[in-house]
C-alpha positions as CSV (number, residue, x, y, z in Angstrom):
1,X,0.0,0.0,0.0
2,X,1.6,3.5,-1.1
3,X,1.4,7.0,0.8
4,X,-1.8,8.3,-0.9
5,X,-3.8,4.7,-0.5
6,X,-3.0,4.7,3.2
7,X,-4.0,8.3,3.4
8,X,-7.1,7.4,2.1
9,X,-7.8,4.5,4.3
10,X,-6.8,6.7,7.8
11,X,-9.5,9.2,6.9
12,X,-12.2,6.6,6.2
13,X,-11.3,5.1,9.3
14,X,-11.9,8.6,10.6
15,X,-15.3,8.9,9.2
16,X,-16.8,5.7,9.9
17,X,-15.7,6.4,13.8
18,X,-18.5,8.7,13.9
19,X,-21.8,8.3,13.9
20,X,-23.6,7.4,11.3
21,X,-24.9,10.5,8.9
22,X,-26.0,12.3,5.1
23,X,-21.8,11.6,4.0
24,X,-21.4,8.1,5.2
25,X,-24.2,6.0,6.4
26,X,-23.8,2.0,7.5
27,X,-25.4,1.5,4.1
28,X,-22.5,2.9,2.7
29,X,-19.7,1.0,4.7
30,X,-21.6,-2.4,3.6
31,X,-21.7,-1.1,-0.5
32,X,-17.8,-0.3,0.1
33,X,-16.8,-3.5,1.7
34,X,-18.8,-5.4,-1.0
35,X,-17.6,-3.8,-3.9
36,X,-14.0,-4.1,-2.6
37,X,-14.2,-7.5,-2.2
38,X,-15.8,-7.8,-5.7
39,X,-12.9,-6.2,-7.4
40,X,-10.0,-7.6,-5.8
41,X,-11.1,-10.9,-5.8
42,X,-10.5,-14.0,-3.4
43,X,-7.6,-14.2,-1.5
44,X,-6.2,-11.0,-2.0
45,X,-3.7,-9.0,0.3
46,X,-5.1,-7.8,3.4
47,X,-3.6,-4.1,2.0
48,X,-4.9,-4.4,-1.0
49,X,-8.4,-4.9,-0.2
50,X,-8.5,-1.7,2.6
51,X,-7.0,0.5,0.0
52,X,-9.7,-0.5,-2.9
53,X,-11.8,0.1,0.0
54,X,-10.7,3.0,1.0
55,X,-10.4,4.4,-2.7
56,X,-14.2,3.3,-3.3
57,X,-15.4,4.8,-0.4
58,X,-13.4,8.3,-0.7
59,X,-14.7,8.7,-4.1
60,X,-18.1,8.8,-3.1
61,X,-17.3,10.9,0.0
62,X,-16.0,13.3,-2.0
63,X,-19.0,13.2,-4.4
64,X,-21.2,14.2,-1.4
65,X,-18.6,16.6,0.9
66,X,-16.3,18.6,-1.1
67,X,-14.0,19.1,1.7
68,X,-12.5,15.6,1.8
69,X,-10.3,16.2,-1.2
70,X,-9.1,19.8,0.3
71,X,-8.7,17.7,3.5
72,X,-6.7,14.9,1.9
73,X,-4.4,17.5,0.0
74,X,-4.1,19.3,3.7
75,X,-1.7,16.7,5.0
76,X,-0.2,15.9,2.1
77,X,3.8,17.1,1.8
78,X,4.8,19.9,-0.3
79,X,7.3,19.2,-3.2
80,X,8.6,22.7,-3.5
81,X,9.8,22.5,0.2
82,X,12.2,19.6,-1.2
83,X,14.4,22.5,-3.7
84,X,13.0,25.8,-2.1
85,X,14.8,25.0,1.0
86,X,17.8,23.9,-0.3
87,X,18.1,26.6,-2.5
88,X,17.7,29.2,0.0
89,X,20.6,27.7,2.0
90,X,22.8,27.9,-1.0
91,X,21.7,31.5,-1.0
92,X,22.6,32.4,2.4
93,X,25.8,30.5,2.1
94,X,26.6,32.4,-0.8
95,X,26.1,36.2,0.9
96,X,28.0,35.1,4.2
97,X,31.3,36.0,4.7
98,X,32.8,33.1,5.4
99,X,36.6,33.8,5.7
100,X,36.0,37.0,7.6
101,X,35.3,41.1,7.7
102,X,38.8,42.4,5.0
103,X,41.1,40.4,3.2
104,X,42.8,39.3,5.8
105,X,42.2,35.6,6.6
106,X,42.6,34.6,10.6
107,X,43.4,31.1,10.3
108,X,41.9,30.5,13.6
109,X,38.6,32.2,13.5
110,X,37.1,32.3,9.6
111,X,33.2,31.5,9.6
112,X,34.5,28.2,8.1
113,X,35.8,26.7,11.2
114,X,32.1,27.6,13.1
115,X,31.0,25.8,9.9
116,X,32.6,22.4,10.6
117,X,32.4,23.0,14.3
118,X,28.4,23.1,14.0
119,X,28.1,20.3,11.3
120,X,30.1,17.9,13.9
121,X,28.4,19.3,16.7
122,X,24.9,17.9,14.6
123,X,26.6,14.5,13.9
124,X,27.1,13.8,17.7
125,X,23.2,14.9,18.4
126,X,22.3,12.5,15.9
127,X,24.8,9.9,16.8
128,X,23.2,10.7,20.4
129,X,19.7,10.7,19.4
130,X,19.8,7.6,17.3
131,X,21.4,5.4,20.2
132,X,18.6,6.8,22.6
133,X,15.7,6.1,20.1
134,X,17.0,2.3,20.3
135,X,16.0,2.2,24.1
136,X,13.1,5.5,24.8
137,X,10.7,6.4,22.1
138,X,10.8,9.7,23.5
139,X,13.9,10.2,21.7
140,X,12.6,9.6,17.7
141,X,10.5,13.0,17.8
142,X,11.0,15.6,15.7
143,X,14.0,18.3,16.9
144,X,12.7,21.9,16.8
145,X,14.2,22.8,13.9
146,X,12.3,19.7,12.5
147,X,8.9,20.6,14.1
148,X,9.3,24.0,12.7
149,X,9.5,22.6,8.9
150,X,7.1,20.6,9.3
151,X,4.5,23.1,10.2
152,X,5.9,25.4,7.5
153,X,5.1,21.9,5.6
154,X,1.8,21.9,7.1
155,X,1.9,18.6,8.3
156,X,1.3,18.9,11.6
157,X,-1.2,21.9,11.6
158,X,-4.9,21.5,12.8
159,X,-7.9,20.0,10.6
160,X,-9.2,22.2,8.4
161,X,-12.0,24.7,10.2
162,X,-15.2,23.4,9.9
163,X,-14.4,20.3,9.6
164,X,-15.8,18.3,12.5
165,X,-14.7,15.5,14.5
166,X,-13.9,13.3,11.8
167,X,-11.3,15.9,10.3
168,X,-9.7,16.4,13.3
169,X,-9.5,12.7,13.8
170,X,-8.3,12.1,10.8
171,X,-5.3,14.8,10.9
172,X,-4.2,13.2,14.5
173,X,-4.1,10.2,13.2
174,X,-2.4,10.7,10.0
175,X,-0.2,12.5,12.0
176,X,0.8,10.0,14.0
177,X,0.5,7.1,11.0
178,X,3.0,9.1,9.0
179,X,5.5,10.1,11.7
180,X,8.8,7.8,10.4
181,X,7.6,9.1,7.0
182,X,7.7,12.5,7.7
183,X,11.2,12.6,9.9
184,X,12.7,11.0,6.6
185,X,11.3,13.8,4.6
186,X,12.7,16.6,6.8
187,X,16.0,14.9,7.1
188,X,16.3,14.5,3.9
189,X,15.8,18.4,3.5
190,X,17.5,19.6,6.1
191,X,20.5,18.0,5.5
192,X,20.5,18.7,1.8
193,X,20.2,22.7,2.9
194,X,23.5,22.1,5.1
195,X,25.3,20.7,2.0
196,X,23.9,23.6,0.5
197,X,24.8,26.1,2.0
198,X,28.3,24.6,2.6
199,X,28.4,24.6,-1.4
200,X,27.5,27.8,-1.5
201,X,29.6,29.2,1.2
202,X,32.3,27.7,-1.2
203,X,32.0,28.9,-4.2
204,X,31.5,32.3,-3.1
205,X,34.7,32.5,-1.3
206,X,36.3,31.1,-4.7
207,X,34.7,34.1,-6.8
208,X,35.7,36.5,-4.2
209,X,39.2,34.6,-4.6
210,X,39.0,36.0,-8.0
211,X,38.6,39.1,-7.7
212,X,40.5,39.8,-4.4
213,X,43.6,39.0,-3.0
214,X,43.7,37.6,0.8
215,X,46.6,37.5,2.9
216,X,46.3,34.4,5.7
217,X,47.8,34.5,8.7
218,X,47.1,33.9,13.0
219,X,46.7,36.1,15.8
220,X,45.5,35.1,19.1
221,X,46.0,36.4,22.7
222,X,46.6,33.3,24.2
223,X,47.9,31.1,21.9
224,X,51.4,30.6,20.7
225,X,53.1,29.0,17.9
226,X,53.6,25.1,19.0
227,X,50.0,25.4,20.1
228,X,49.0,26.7,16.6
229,X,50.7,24.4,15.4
230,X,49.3,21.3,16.9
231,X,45.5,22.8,16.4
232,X,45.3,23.5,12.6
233,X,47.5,20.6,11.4
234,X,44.8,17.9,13.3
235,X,41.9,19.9,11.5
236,X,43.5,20.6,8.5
237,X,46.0,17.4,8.3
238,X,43.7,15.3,5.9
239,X,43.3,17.4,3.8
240,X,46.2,18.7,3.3
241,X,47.2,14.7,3.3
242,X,44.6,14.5,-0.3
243,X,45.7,17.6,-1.7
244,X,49.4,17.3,-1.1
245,X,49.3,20.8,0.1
246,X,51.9,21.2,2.9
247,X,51.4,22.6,6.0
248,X,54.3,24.5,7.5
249,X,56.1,23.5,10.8
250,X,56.2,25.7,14.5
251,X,58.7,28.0,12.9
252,X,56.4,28.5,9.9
253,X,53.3,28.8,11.8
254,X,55.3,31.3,14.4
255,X,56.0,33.6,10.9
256,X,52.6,33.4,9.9
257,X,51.5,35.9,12.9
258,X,50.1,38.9,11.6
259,X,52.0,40.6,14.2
260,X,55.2,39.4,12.8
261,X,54.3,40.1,9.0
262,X,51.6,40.7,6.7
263,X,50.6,36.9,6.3
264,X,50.8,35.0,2.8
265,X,48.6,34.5,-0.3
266,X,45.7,33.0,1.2
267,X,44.9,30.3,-1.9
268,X,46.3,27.1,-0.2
269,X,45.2,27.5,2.8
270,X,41.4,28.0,1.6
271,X,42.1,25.4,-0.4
272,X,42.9,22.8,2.3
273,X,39.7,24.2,4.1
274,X,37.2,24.1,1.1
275,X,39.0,20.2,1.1
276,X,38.1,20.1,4.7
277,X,34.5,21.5,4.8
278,X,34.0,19.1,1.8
279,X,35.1,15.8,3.8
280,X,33.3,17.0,6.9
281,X,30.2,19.0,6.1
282,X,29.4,18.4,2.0
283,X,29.9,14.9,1.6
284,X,28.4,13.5,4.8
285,X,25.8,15.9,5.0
286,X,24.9,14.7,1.2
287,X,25.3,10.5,2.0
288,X,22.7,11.4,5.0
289,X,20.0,13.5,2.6
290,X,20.8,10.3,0.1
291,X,19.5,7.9,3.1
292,X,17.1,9.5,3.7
293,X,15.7,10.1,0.5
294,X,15.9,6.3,0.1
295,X,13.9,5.9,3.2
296,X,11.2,8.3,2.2
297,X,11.0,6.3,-1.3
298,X,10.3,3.2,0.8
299,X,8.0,4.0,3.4
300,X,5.9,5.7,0.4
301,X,6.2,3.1,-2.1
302,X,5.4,0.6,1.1
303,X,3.4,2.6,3.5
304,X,3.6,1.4,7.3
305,X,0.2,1.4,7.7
306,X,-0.9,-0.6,10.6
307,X,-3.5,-3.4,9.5
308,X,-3.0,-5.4,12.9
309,X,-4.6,-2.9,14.8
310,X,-8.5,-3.8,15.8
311,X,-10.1,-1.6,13.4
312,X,-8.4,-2.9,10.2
313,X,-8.1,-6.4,11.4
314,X,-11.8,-6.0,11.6
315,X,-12.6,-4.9,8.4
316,X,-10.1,-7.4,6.7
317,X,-12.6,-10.2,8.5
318,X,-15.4,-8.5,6.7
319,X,-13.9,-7.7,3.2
320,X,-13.0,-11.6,3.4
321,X,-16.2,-13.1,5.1
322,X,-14.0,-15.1,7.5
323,X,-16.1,-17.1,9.9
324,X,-15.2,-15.1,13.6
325,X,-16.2,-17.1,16.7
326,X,-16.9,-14.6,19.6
327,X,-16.3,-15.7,23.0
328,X,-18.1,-13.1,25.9
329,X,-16.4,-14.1,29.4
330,X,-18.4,-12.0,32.0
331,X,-16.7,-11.2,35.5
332,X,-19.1,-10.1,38.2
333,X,-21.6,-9.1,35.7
334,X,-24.5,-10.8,34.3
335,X,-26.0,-10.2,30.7
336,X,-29.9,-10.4,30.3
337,X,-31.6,-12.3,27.2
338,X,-32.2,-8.7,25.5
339,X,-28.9,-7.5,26.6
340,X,-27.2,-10.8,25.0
341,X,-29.3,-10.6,21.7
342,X,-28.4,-6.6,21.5
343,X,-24.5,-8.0,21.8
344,X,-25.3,-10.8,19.0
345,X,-26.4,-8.2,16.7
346,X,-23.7,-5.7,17.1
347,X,-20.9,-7.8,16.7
348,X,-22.5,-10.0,13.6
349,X,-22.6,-6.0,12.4
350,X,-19.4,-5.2,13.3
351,X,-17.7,-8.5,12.0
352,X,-20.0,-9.7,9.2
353,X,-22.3,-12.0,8.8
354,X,-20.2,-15.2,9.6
355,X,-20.1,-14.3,13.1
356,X,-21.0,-16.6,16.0
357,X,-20.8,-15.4,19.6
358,X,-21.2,-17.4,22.5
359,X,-21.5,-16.6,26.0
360,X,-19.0,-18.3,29.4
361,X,-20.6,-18.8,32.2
362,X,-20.2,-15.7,34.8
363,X,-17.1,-15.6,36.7
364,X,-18.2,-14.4,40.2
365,X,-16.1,-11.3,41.6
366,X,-12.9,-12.9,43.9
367,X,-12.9,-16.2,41.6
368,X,-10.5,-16.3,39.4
369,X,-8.4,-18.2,40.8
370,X,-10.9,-21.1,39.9
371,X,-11.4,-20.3,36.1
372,X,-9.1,-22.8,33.7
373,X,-8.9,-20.5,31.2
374,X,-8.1,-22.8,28.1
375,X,-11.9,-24.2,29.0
376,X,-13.6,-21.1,29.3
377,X,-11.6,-19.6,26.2
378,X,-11.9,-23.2,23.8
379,X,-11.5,-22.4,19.7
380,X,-12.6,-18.9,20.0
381,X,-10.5,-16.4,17.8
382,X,-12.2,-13.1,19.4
383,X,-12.3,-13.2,23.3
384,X,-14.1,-10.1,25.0
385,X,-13.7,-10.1,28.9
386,X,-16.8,-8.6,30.0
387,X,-17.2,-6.3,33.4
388,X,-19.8,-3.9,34.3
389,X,-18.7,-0.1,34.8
390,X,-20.8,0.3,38.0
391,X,-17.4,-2.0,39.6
392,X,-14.1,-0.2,39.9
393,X,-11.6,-1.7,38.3
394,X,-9.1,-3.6,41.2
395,X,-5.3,-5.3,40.0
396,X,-6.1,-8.2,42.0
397,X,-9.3,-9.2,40.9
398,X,-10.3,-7.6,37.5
399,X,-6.5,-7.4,36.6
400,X,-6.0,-10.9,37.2
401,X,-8.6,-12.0,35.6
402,X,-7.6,-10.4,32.0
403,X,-4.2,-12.2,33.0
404,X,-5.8,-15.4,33.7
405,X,-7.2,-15.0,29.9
406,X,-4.3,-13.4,28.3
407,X,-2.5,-16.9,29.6
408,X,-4.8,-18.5,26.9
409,X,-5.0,-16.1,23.9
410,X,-2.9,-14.0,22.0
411,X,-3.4,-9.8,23.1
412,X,-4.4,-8.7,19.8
413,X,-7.5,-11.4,20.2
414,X,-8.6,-10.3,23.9
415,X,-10.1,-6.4,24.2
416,X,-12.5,-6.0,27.9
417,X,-15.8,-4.6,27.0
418,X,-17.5,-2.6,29.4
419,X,-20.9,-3.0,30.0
420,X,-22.8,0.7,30.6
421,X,-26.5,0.0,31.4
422,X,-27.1,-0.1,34.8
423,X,-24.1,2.6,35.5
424,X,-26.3,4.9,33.0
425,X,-29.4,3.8,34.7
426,X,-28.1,5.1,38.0
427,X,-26.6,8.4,37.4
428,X,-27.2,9.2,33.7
429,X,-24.7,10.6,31.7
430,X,-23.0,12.6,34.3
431,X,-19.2,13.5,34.4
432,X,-19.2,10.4,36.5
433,X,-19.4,8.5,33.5
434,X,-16.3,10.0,32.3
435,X,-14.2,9.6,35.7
436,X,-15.1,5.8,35.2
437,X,-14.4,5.4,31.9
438,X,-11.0,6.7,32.5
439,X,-10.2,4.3,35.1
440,X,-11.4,1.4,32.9
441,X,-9.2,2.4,30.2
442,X,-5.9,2.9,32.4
443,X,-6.6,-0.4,33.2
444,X,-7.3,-1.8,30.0
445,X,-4.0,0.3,28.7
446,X,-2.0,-1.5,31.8
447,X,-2.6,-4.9,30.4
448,X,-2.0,-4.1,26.7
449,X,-5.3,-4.6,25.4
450,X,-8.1,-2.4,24.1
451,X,-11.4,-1.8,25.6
452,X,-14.7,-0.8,24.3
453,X,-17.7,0.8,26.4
454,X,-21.4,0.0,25.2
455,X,-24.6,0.1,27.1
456,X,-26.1,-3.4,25.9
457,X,-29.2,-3.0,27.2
458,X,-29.9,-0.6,24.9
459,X,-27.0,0.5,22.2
460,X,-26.8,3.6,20.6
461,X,-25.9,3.9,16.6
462,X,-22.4,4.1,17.1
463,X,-21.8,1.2,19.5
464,X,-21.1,-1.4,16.2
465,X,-18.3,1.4,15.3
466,X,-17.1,1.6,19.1
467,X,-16.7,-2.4,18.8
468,X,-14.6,-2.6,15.7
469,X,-12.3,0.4,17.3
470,X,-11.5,-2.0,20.1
């Protein structure tokens, strides 16, 4: 699946989230998933079918809400930021001066030596960065020189205005879908404008060269010759090892004070550090934008997009019509015949029509340490561990539970659905409902899994879409 597929899949995701209205109705999800199915035939790629999907179902959005292509193309990256910024660079490069105010070139202070200083200074953060991204996430975020292309890129601005819930969904997510994608994009920039403006920094100082003649030479309170000596041979010395230019010894360097002469002609010595800015800041800088432009190429051409999460999985049963046994293991709840039939029918819709649930007998609160949970569990590929929101969730009980369960399925086939009805019965839909979602999905979050809230007794429109989130 490429960029602009996946694109489109994370913003009908985003859409069919919501409840159910004039753009998108759960007439429409069924036609798309049909048709999809239709095209691409039996036994096709799990990718494939979500992006026909998603193609199918985007045309006909965009047939009925004309801002779904202006929100599509509002997350989509900028091709003129790839040369504009480049080129600017060069440009600024170009009008610094970067051997220094007159024509007199201080060997130990021209702009050129804060040049390499700064590009090695980058290398370490990266070097730095990269080692700490292996162990903390927290590390792989954009830097803030990063952040503040990409909103220039307006790729991490805010959904459109107007655009609803769904827009703003869909931005956060794409956002968040599209994160390794992006950070190889601005690499790839940002270290093309540092070879940039190292080029340019160049071939200005070789015009100037032209026209002007510069006399190099030192001058430094503090420093003396041997020291001198020692410092610009180790930043100079491979350079001057490629171009066979050679550097002079501590009696040389000791008549190259300005104090004790006018200096020399300056040409060797901007030679050996255009050599030097060209090993350390052009080349590397250029091998980096290079690896990063293959990166980008990748994750576009192959898109990351993560069909193992519950929504996608989900669909991919539906757009295939796999048979999905459904296994409802209640923990100091009880579910009522209409409660149970309500359940049936929202997970047949959520899953398709090959859908068979079943219900465990209930687990009493403080037992389960008795439940063999292989029994309970049997050939079930879907297991929902269900708990009512009036309980608070404990560690010891509720927690141990899950684990008990988790002991006998894989993660991604366990989610804990909370059951609202007699919580909503007893205090409505007050901010206490809130305070115990929260709790309920800390705890869900803790164990790794997902967790879904419907009142079963009596579902609202959304609750099939709230079931095929989790």
């Amino acid at each position: 699946m490429n960029e602009a597929a996946a694109r489109r899949a994370v913003l009908v995701r985003a859409f069919e989230q919501q409840p159910a209205s004039e753009a998108w109705s759960d007439a429409d999800r069924a036609w798309a998933s049909l048709a999809a199915a239709k095209v691409e035939g039996e036994g096709a790629a799990a990718d494939a079918l979500i992006a026909r999907r998603a193609s199918l179902a985007v045309e006909r959005l965009a047939s009925r809400d004309k801002r779904v292509p202006r929100l599509l193309a509002s997350v989509a990256w900028p091709a003129w930021i790839g040369w504009a910024i480049p080129v600017l660079a060069f440009a600024a490069g170009a009008a610094a001066d970067s051997i220094g105010a007159g024509r007199r070139v201080n060997l130990l202070a021209p702009p050129l030596l804060a040049l390499l200083a700064w590009n090695l200074a980058v290398y370490v953060v990266i070097l730095v960065r990269g080692s700490w991204g292996l162990v903390d996430s927290r590390a792989r975020g954009l830097g803030p020189v990063a952040r503040l292309l990409a909103r220039l890129a307006h790729v991490t601005g805010a959904a459109p205005k107007r655009g609803g819930k769904a827009a703003a969904d869909f931005v956060a997510d794409w956002m968040q879908a599209s994160a390794g994608l992006t950070a190889a994009r601005i690499g790839r920039v940002l270290h093309a404008a540092a070879a940039a403006f190292a080029l340019g920094a160049l071939a200005a100082l070789y015009l100037r060269g032209i026209a002007f003649e510069y006399r190099a030479g030192w001058e430094s309170t503090f420093l003396e010759g041997t020291s001198v000596h020692a410092l610009l041979n180790s930043i100079l010395g491979p350079a001057a090892a490629l171009t066979g230019i050679a550097l002079p010894d501590v009696a040389g360097y000791a008549k190259l004070r300005f104090s004790a002469g006018d200096g020399v002609i300056a040409a060797p010595w901007l030679h050996l550090y255009a050599m030097t800015v060209g090993m350390v800041v052009f080349l590397p800088r250029l091998l980096l934008a290079l690896g990063n432009r293959w990166l980008e190429s990748r994750l576009s051409s192959r898109f990351p997009l993560p069909i193992d999460e519950p929504y996608y999985r989900a669909l991919t049963r539906t757009l295939r019509e796999e048979p999905v046994a459904v296994r409802i293991v209640p923990y100091g709840a009880q579910l009522s015949p209409q409660a149970t039939l309500n359940l049936n029918a929202l997970l047949t819709q959520c899953l398709g029509a090959r859908t068979t649930v079943s219900v465990a007998p209930a687990t009493a609160f403080g037992a389960e340490d008795d439940v063999d949970p292989r029994q309970i569990v049997g050939e079930a590929n879907l297991i929902a561990a269900l708990f009512a929101l009036t309980a608070t969730p404990e560690a010891e009980n509720h927690g141990a539970f899950v684990d008990r369960l988790r002991a006998a399925a894989p993660a991604h086939q366990l989610f804990v659905l909370v059951d609202e009805s007699t919580f909503r019965q007893q205090f409505g839909a007050s901010p206490r409902l809130d305070e115990r979602r929260a709790l309920w999905r800390d705890f869900a979050e803790q164990r790794e899994v997902a967790a879904a809230f419907v009142a079963l007794e009596q579902p609202d429109p959304a609750a099939a879409r709230l079931l095929q989130a989790a």
